[in-house]
C-alpha positions in Angstrom: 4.9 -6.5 73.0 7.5 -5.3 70.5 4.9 -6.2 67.2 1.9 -4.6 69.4 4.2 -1.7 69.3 5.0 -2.3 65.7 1.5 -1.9 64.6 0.5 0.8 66.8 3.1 3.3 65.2 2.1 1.8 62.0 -1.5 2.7 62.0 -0.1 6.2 63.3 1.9 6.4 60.6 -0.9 5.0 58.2 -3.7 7.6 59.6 -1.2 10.6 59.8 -1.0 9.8 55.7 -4.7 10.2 55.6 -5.1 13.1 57.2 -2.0 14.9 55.7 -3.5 14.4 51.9 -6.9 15.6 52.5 -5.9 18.3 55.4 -5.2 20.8 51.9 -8.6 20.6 50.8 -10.0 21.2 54.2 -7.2 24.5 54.3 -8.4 25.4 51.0 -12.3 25.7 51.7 -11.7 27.8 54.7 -10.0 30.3 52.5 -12.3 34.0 51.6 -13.2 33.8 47.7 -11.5 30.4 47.1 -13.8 28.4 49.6 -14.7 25.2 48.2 -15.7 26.5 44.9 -12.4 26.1 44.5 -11.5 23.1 46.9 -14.3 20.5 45.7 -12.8 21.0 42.0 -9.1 20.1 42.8 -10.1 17.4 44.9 -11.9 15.6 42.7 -9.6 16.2 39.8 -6.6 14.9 42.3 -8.7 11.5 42.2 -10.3 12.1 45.8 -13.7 10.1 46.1 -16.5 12.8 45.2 -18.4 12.0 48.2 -15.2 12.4 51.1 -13.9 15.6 48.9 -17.8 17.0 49.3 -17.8 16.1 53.2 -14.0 17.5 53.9 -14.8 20.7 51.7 -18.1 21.5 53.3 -16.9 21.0 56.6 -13.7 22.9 56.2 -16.1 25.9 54.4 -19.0 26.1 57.5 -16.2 25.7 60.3 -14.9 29.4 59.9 -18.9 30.5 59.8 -19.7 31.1 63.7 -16.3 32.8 64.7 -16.8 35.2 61.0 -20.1 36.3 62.5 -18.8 37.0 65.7 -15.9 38.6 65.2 -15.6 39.6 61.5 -17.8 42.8 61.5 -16.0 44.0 64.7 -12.4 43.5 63.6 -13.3 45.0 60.2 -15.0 48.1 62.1 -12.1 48.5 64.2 -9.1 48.1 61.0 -11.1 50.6 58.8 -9.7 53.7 59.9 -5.8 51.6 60.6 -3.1 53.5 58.2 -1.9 49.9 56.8 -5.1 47.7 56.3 -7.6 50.2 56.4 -8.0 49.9 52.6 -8.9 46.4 52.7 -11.0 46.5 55.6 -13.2 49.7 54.5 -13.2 47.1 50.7 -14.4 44.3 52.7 -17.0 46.2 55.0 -18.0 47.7 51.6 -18.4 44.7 50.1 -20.7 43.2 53.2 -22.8 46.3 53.5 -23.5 46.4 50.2 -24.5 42.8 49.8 -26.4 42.5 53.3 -28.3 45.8 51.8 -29.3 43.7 48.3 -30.7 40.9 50.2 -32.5 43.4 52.4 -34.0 44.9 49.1 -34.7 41.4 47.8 -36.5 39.7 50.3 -39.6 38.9 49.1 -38.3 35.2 49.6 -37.4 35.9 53.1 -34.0 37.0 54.5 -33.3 33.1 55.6 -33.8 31.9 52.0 -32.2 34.6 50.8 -28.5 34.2 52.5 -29.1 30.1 51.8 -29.3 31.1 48.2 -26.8 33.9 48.0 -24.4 31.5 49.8 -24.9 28.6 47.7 -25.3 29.7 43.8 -21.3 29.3 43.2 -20.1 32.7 41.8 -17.4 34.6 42.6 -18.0 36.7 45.5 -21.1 34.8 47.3 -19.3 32.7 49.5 -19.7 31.6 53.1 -17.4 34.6 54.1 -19.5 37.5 52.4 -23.0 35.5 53.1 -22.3 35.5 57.0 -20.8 38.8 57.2 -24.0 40.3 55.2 -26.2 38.3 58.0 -24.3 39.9 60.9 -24.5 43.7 59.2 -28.3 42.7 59.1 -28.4 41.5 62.2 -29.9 38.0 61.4 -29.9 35.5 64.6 -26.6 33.8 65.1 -28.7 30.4 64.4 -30.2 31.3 62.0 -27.1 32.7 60.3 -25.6 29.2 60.7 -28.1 27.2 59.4 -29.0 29.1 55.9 -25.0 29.7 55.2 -24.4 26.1 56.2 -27.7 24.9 53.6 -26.3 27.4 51.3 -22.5 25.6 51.8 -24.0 22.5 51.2 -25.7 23.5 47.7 -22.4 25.2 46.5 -20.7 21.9 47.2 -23.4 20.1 45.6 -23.3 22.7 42.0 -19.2 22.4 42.2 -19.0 18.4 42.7 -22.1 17.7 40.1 -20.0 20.6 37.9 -16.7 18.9 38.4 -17.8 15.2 37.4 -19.6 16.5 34.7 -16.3 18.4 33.0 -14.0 15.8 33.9 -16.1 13.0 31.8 -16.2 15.4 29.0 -12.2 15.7 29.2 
């Protein structure tokens, strides 16, 4: 009974490791701007399989998606006009009206391929954050809205991991 016990807390102990060291990346890729382009990197450069940093990262970057496009626009309307964060929220409404509006002007591709793309070309500023809350200002469907960001999560993570291997073997 006593070595059942043993081994029990052992393997609690053992899997409580596990999760603690990769728990930062998945806190990292849910973070606005960072995300995973900047997750995936350290993760791999800390030595973490390619493969489980990918899987944590994208995970921890699409699991913020459905709450920021239900609640994002509203909390951002209602801040705008606040005396101490109304700043940042009119910058970040600005910032999602004014993307939502370029993909509306470029959509010869369609609005779906569009916010897949927008989300998943890895440059500052096209993120999951600013590609969901351009959806909701143009009123995209909710699933819809979760399946192109989540594609376009899943190419970003893809650019970033085939990016990082490819500077770490020329270091």
């Amino acid at each position: 009974m006593l070595i059942k016990i043993y081994f029990i807390f052992n393997d609690i102990i053992i899997l409580g490791d596990f999760m603690l060291k990769y728990l930062k990346y998945f806190l990292l890729s849910m973070v606005p701007i960072i995300e995973l382009r900047g997750s995936v990197p350290w993760a791999i450069a800390s030595g973490v399989n390619p493969f489980l940093a990918l899987f944590i990262c994208i995970i921890g970057n699409i699991l913020p998606v459905p709450f920021i496009y239900l609640f994002a626009r509203k909390i951002l309307e209602w801040g705008q006009d606040k005396k101490i964060i109304g700043k940042f929220f009119k910058f970040c409404l600005k910032k999602g009206n004014k993307a939502g509006k370029k993909l509306e002007k470029n959509t010869g591709i369609g609005i779906f391929i569009a916010i897949m793309l927008f989300v998943g070309i890895p440059v500052p500023g096209t993120g999951a954050w600013t590609g969901t809350l351009g959806a909701s200002i143009l009123n995209l469907k909710f699933k819809d809205t979760i399946i192109a960001v989540s594609l376009g999560v899943l190419l970003a993570g893809i650019i970033m991991a085939i990016f990082t291997l490819g500077l770490i073997k020329i270091i």
